[in-house]
N, C-alpha and C positions, 0 to 999 in steps of 0.2 A: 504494500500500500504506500502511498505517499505520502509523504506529512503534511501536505495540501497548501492553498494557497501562495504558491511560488510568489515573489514580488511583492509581497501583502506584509508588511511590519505589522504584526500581530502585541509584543510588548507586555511585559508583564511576568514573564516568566523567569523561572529559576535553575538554578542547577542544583541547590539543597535538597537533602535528606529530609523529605516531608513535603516537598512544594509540588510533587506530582500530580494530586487531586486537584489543585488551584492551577497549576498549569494547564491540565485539560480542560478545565473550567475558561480560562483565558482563550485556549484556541479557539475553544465552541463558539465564545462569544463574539469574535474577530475573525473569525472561516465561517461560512455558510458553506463550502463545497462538500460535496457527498463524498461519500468512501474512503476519507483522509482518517490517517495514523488515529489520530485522539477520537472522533467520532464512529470507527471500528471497537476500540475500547468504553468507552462511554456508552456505545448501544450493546455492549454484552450481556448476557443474563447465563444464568445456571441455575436450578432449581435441585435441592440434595435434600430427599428425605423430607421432601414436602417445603425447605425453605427455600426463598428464592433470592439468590445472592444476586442485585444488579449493580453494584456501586466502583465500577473496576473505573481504571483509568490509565493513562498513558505515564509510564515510570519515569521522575527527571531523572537527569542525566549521572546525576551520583547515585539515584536507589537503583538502577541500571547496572553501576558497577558493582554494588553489593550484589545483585542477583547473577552476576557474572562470577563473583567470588565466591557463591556458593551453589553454583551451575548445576553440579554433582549430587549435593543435597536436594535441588528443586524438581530438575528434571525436564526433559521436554525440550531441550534447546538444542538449535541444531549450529553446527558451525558454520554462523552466516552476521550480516550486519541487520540491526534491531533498532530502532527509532528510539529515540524518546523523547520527553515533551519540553525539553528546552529547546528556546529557538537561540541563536544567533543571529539578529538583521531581517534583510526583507527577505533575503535566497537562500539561507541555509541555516540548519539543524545540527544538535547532536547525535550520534548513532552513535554505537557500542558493537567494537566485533567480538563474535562469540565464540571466537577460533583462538586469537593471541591476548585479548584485553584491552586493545587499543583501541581510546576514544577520539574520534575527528568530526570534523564536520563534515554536511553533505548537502548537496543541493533540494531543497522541500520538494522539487517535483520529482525526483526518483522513487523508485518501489522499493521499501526494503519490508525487513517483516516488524510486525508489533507484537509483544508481549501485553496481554492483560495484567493488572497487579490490584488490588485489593487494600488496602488498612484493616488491621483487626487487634 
Protein backbone atom coordinates (compact mmCIF):
# COMPACT_ATOMS: atom_id res chain seq x y z
CA UNK A 1 0.00 0.00 0.00
CA UNK A 2 1.12 3.40 -0.16
CA UNK A 3 1.31 5.80 2.55
CA UNK A 4 -0.87 8.01 0.35
CA UNK A 5 -1.10 11.58 -0.52
CA UNK A 6 2.35 12.06 -2.37
CA UNK A 7 2.94 16.06 -2.27
CA UNK A 8 0.36 16.80 0.57
CA UNK A 9 2.38 18.17 3.98
CA UNK A 10 0.14 16.37 6.14
CA UNK A 11 2.06 17.65 9.60
CA UNK A 12 1.75 16.76 12.97
CA UNK A 13 3.28 13.61 13.34
CA UNK A 14 5.89 11.93 15.24
CA UNK A 15 8.52 9.51 15.44
CA UNK A 16 7.96 8.72 19.50
CA UNK A 17 7.03 5.72 21.20
CA UNK A 18 3.34 6.25 21.68
CA UNK A 19 2.50 8.90 18.93
CA UNK A 20 1.21 6.05 16.60
CA UNK A 21 -2.46 6.35 17.22
CA UNK A 22 -2.34 10.33 16.90
CA UNK A 23 -0.38 9.98 13.80
CA UNK A 24 -2.99 7.92 12.00
CA UNK A 25 -5.35 10.18 13.42
CA UNK A 26 -3.34 13.11 11.77
CA UNK A 27 -3.00 11.25 8.26
CA UNK A 28 -6.94 10.46 8.26
CA UNK A 29 -7.58 13.90 8.98
CA UNK A 30 -5.07 15.53 6.01
CA UNK A 31 -5.45 12.37 3.25
CA UNK A 32 -8.82 11.60 2.11
CA UNK A 33 -7.31 9.12 -0.40
CA UNK A 34 -8.56 5.50 -0.35
CA UNK A 35 -6.22 2.53 0.29
CA UNK A 36 -3.37 4.55 1.88
CA UNK A 37 -0.94 2.84 4.67
CA UNK A 38 -2.83 4.50 7.96
CA UNK A 39 -6.45 4.05 6.47
CA UNK A 40 -5.75 0.03 5.79
CA UNK A 41 -4.88 0.01 9.54
CA UNK A 42 -7.55 2.40 10.96
CA UNK A 43 -10.38 0.31 8.97
CA UNK A 44 -9.02 -3.04 10.43
CA UNK A 45 -11.34 -5.07 12.74
CA UNK A 46 -10.97 -8.63 14.22
CA UNK A 47 -13.44 -10.09 16.21
CA UNK A 48 -11.80 -13.08 19.13
CA UNK A 49 -14.34 -14.86 21.14
CA UNK A 50 -17.04 -12.71 20.40
CA UNK A 51 -14.84 -9.29 21.04
CA UNK A 52 -14.36 -7.14 18.50
CA UNK A 53 -10.89 -5.42 18.57
CA UNK A 54 -11.14 -2.28 15.93
CA UNK A 55 -8.72 0.32 17.36
CA UNK A 56 -5.32 -0.79 15.37
CA UNK A 57 -3.21 1.99 13.62
CA UNK A 58 -0.29 2.77 11.70
CA UNK A 59 3.03 2.07 14.14
CA UNK A 60 5.40 5.42 14.22
CA UNK A 61 8.51 5.19 13.40
CA UNK A 62 10.23 4.18 16.79
CA UNK A 63 7.23 1.55 17.90
CA UNK A 64 8.39 0.05 14.25
CA UNK A 65 11.78 -0.46 15.49
CA UNK A 66 10.78 -2.05 18.78
CA UNK A 67 8.42 -4.53 16.69
CA UNK A 68 11.47 -5.14 14.45
CA UNK A 69 13.50 -5.94 17.63
CA UNK A 70 11.29 -8.34 18.65
CA UNK A 71 10.34 -9.61 15.18
CA UNK A 72 10.86 -13.35 16.40
CA UNK A 73 8.69 -12.94 19.48
CA UNK A 74 5.75 -11.33 17.25
CA UNK A 75 5.80 -13.19 14.27
CA UNK A 76 4.31 -12.62 10.86
CA UNK A 77 6.94 -10.42 9.32
CA UNK A 78 8.35 -11.03 6.24
CA UNK A 79 11.74 -9.74 5.16
CA UNK A 80 10.44 -6.75 3.35
CA UNK A 81 10.04 -2.61 3.96
CA UNK A 82 6.84 -1.62 6.36
CA UNK A 83 5.57 1.90 6.52
CA UNK A 84 4.91 3.76 9.39
CA UNK A 85 3.04 6.77 10.28
CA UNK A 86 5.79 9.30 10.56
CA UNK A 87 5.94 11.59 7.80
CA UNK A 88 8.92 13.42 6.71
CA UNK A 89 7.79 16.77 4.21
CA UNK A 90 5.38 16.79 1.57
CA UNK A 91 7.10 13.25 -0.52
CA UNK A 92 8.24 11.20 1.99
CA UNK A 93 7.84 8.77 4.89
CA UNK A 94 9.53 6.48 7.27
CA UNK A 95 9.80 2.71 6.52
CA UNK A 96 11.46 0.08 8.46
CA UNK A 97 13.22 -2.94 6.61
CA UNK A 98 12.42 -6.18 8.03
CA UNK A 99 15.56 -7.85 6.71
CA UNK A 100 18.69 -5.75 8.25
CA UNK A 101 16.81 -2.94 10.78
CA UNK A 102 17.57 -0.07 8.66
CA UNK A 103 15.28 2.83 8.85
CA UNK A 104 15.08 5.49 5.65
CA UNK A 105 12.92 7.40 4.13
CA UNK A 106 10.60 6.73 1.16
CA UNK A 107 8.61 8.40 -1.38
CA UNK A 108 4.44 8.37 0.06
CA UNK A 109 3.44 7.05 -3.31
CA UNK A 110 5.38 3.79 -3.30
CA UNK A 111 3.75 0.34 -2.13
CA UNK A 112 5.29 -1.08 0.62
CA UNK A 113 3.55 -3.32 3.35
CA UNK A 114 1.71 -2.19 6.77
CA UNK A 115 1.80 -3.79 9.88
CA UNK A 116 -1.45 -3.22 12.13
CA UNK A 117 -0.53 -2.43 15.84
CA UNK A 118 -2.84 -2.13 18.75
CA UNK A 119 -2.35 -0.30 22.58
CA UNK A 120 -3.21 -2.53 25.23
Amino acid sequence: RPWGCYGTYIGGTSSSVGSGQSNTTAILNGCSEAGTAARICDDYSVTVGGIVYDDWFLPSKNELNLMYNNKNALGGFVNNYYWSSSEDGTNFAWLQNFFNGDQSLNLKGDSLRVRAVRAF
